[in-house]
VEXDREN-2710 file (C-alpha; in Angstrom, 1 decimal):
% VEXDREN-2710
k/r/px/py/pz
1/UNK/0.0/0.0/0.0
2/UNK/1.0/3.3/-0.7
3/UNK/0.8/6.2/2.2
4/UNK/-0.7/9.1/1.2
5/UNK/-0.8/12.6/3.7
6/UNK/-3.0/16.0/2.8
7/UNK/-1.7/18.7/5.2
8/UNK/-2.7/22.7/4.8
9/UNK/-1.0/25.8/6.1
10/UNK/-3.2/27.4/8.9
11/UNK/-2.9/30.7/7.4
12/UNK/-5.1/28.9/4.1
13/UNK/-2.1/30.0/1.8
14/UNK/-1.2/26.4/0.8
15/UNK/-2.2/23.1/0.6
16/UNK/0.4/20.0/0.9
17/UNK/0.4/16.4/-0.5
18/UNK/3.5/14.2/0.3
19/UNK/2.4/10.5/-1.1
20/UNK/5.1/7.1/-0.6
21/UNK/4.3/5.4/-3.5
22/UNK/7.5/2.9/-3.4
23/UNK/4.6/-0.4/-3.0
24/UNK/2.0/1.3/-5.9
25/UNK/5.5/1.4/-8.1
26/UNK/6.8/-2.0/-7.3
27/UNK/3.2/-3.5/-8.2
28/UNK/2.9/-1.7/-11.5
29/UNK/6.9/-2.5/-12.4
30/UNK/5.6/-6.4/-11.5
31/UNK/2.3/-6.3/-13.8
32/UNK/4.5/-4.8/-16.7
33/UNK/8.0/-6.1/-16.1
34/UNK/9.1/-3.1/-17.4
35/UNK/13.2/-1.7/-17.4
36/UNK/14.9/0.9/-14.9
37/UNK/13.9/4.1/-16.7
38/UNK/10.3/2.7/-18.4
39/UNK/10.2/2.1/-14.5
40/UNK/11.6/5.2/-13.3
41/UNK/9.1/7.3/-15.7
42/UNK/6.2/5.3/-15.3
43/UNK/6.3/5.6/-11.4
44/UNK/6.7/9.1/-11.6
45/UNK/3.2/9.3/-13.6
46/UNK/1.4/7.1/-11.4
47/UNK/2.5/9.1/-8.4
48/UNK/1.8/13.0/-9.8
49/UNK/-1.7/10.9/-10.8
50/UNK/-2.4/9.6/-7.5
51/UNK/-1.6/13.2/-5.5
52/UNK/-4.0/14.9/-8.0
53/UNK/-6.7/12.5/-7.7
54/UNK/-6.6/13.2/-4.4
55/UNK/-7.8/16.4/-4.9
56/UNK/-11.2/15.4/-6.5
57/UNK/-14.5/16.2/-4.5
58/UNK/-16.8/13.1/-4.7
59/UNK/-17.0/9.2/-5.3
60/UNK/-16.5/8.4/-9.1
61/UNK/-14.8/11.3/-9.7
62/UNK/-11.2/10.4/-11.7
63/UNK/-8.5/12.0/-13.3
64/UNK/-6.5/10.6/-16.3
65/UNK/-2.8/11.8/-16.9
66/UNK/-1.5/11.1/-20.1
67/UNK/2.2/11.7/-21.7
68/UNK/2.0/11.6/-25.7
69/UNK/5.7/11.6/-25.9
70/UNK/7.3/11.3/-29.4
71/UNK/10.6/9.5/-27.2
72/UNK/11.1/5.4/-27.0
73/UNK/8.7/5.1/-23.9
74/UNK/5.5/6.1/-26.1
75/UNK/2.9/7.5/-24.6
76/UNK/2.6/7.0/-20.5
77/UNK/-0.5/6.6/-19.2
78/UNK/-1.9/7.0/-15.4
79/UNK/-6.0/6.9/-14.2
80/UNK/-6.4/7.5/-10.4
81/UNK/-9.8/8.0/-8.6
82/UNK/-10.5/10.4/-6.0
83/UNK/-8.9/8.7/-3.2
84/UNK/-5.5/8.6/-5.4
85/UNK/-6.0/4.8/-5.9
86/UNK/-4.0/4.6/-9.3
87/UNK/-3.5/2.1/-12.3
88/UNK/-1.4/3.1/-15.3
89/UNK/0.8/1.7/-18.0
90/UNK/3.5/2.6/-20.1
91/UNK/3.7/1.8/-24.0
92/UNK/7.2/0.3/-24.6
93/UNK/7.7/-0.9/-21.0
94/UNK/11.0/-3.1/-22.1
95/UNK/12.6/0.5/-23.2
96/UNK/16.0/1.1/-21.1
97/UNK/18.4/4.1/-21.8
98/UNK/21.8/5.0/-20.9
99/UNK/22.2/6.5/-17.3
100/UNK/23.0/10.3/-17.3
101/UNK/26.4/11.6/-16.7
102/UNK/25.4/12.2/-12.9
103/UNK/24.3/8.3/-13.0
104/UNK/20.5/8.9/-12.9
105/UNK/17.9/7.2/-15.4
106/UNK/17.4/9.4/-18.3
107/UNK/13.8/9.8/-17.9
108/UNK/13.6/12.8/-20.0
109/UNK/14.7/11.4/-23.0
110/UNK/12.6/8.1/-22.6
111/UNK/9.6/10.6/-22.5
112/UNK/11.0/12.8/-25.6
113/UNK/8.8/15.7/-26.6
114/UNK/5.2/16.0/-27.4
115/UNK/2.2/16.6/-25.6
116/UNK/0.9/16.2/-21.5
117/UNK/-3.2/15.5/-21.0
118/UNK/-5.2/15.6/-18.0
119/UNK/-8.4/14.5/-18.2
120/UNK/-10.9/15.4/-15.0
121/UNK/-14.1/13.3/-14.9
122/UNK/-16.2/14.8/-12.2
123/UNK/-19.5/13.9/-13.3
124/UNK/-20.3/16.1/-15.6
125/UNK/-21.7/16.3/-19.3
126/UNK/-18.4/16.7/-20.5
127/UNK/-15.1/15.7/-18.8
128/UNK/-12.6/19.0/-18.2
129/UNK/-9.2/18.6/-20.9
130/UNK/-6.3/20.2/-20.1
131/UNK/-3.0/20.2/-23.0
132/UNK/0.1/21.4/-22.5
133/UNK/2.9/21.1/-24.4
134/UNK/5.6/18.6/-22.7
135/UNK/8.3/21.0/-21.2
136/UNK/11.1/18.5/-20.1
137/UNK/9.9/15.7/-20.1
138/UNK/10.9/14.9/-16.4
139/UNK/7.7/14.4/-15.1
140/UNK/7.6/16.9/-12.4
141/UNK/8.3/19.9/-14.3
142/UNK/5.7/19.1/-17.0
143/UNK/3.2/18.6/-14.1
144/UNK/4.3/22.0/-12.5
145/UNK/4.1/23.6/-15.9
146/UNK/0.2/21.9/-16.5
147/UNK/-1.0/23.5/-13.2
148/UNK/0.4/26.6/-14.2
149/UNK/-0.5/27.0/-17.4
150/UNK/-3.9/25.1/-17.5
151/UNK/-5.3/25.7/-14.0
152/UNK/-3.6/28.8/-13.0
153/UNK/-2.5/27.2/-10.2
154/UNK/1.3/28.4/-8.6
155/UNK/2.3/24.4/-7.3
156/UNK/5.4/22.6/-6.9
157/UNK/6.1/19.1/-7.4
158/UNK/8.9/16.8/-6.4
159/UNK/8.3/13.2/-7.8
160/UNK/10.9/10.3/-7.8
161/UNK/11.6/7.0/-8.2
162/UNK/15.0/5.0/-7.1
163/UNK/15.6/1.4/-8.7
164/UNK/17.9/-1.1/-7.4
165/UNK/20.7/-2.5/-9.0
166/UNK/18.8/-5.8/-9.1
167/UNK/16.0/-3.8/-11.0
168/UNK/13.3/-3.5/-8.4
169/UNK/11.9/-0.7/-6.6
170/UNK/14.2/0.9/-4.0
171/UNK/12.1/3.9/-2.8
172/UNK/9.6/6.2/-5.0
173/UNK/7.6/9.5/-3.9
174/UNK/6.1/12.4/-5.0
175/UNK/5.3/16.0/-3.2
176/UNK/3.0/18.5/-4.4
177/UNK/2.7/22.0/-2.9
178/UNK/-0.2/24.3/-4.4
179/UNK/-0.8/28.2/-3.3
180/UNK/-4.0/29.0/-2.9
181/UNK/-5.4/32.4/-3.8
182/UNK/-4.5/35.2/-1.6
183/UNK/-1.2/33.5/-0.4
184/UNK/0.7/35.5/2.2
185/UNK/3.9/36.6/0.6
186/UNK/5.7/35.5/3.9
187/UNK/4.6/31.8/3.3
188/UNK/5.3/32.0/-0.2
189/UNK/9.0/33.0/0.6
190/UNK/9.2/30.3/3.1
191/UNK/7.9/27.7/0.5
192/UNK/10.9/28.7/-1.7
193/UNK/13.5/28.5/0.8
194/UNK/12.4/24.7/1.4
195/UNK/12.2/23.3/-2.2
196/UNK/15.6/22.5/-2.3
197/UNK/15.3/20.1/0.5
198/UNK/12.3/18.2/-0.8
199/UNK/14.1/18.0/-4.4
200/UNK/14.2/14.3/-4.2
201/UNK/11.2/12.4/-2.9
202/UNK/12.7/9.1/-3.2
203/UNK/16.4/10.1/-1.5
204/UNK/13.9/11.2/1.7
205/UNK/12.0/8.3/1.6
206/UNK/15.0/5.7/1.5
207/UNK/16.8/7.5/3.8
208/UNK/14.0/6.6/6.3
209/UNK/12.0/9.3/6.9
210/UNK/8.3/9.2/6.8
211/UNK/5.6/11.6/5.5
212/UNK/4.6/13.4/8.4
213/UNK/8.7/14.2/8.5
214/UNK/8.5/15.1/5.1
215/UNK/5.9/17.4/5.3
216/UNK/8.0/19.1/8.4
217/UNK/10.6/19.7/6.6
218/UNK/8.5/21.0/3.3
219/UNK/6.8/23.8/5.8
220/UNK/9.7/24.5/7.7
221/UNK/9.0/27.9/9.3
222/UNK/4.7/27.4/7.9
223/UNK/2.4/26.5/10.9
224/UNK/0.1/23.9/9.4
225/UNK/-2.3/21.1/10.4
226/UNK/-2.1/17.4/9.0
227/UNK/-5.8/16.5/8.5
228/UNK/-5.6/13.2/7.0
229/UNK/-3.1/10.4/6.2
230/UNK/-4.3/7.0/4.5
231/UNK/-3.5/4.1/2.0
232/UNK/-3.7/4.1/-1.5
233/UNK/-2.8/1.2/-4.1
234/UNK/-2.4/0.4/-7.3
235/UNK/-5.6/-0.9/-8.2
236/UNK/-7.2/-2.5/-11.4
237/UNK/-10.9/-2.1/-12.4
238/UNK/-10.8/-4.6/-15.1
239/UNK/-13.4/-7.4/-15.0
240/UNK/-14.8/-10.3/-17.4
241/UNK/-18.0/-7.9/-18.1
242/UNK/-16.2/-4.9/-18.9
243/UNK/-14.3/-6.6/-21.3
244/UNK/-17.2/-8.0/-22.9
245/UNK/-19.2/-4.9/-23.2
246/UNK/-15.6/-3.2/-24.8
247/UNK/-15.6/-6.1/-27.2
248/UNK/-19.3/-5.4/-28.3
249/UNK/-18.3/-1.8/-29.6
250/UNK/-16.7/-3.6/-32.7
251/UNK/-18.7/-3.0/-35.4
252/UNK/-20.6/-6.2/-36.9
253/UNK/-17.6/-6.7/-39.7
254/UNK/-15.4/-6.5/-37.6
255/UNK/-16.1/-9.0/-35.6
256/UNK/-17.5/-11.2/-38.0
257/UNK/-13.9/-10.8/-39.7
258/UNK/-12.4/-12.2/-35.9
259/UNK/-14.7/-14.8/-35.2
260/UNK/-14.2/-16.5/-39.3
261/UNK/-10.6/-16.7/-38.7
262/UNK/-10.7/-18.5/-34.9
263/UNK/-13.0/-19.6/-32.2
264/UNK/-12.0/-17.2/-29.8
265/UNK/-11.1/-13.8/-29.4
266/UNK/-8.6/-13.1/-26.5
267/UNK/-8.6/-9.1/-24.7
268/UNK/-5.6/-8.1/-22.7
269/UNK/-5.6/-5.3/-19.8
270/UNK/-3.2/-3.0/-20.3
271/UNK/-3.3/-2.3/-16.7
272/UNK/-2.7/-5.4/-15.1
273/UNK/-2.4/-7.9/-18.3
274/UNK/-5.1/-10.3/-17.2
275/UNK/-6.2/-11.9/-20.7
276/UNK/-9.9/-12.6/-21.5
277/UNK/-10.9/-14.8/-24.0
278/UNK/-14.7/-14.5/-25.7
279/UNK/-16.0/-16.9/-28.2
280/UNK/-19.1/-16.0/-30.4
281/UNK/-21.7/-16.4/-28.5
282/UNK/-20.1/-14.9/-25.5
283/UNK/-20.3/-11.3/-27.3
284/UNK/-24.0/-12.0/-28.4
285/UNK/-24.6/-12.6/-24.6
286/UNK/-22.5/-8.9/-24.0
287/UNK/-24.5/-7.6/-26.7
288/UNK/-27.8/-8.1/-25.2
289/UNK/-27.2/-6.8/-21.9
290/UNK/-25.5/-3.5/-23.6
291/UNK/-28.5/-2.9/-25.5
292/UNK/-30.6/-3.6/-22.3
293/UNK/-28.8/-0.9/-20.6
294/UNK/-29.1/1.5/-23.5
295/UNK/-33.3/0.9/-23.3
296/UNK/-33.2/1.2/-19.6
297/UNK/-31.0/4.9/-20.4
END
């Protein structure tokens, strides 16, 4: 289980999430046996995903985060709900670079240049879209640059993930720090002065320290109030009926044109890889109950 904290300044000025993620990471890297730095990247999605889901108001809310990178990960794909429970799944999860200079995972390049999307589902007619442009490709800057340019939204985010020589996950984290209007200039300045300390999510975490020391550290100087701390997970939605119903919005040819070549058609999650197989009749029975659903609509 992932550990998840929400803290606020008493003066309203900010609001604080500090997340351990290092279990929700090692659960995805096992689904998706994926490399160090299609690790590295796709932990850092899945924990800026699970923080902002966090955020949402009400039950069925959820919030999909979506790199469209033109780099050798592909695109990188995270959908958390609004208690930060989180799935995701990276394209090209075999992809491993060259470590940086410094000896970090070259995340950045894995992720390459293209485009960040946030979807919010919060009930509505129409889901809210946010698109920005992907800035760095690190993750936390892109995330940073969406709140800022999409939501208006001064934030800072901190996300990391540290892999072990023998490939699993060591530690991984994320921090996100968000202004709210009418900040007090004093707590804005402290803010500042403490980013450089909470740089590294991960290095905090496998050094030992735990959120509520995290979030001391992060509001150094800032009186504030932890108001809840809980467990989040990695967690799959995927089920034998939902599969069925996706399988039904083939159209008639084309699954005419599956069914003439083999008995069976076989679905595969791309969350969590569990397989499905359908014959025939099985998407007749799908079909029947999907049109029974539309009537009753």
């Amino acid at each position: 289980m992932g550990k998840l904290l929400r803290a606020m300044s008493r003066d309203g000025s900010a609001q604080m999430l500090i997340l351990n993620s290092k279990d929700i990471v090692a659960k995805a890297m096992d689904y998706h046996k994926s490399s160090p730095t299609a690790s590295a990247a796709m932990g850092r999605v899945l924990s800026a995903a699970s923080m902002m889901g966090s955020s949402l108001k009400d039950k069925g809310n959820s919030i999909t985060v979506n790199f469209r990178g033109d780099g050798p990960c592909g695109h990188i794909l995270a959908v958390a709900d609004y208690k930060g429970n989180v799935k995701g799944y990276v394209q090209n999860p075999g992809v491993d670079l060259p470590r940086k200079a410094n000896g970090k995972l070259d995340v950045s390049a894995a992720v390459g240049k293209g485009t960040l999307n946030v979807v919010k589902d919060v009930g509505e007619k129409e889901p809210y879209v946010g698109i920005v442009d992907i800035t760095s490709g690190e993750i936390a800057e892109d995330i940073t640059a969406y709140f800022a340019e999409s939501e208006q939204i001064p934030t800072v985010c901190a996300l990391g993930v540290l892999i072990s020589g023998d490939g699993s996950c060591r530690a991984a984290g994320g921090i996100l720090i968000q202004l709210l209007p009418f900040a007090l200039e004093e707590t804005i300045s402290k803010i500042e002065g403490n980013v450089a300390k909470i740089s590294s999510p991960s290095a905090l975490f496998d050094s030992g320290m735990t959120n509520s020391e995290i979030a001391s550290v992060a509001f150094e100087g800032i009186p504030y109030d932890i108001f809840d701390q809980y467990e989040v997970t990695y967690k799959c939605d995927c089920s034998r009926d939902r599969m069925g119903k996706a399988l039904c919005t083939l159209g008639p040819y084309e699954l005419f044109d599956i069914f003439s070549k083999q008995k069976e058609a076989e679905l595969c999650c791309s969350f969590c890889n569990m397989k499905y197989r359908f014959t025939a009749a099985d998407v007749e029975h799908y079909r029947k109950i999907k049109e029974s659903e539309e009537k009753k609509d």
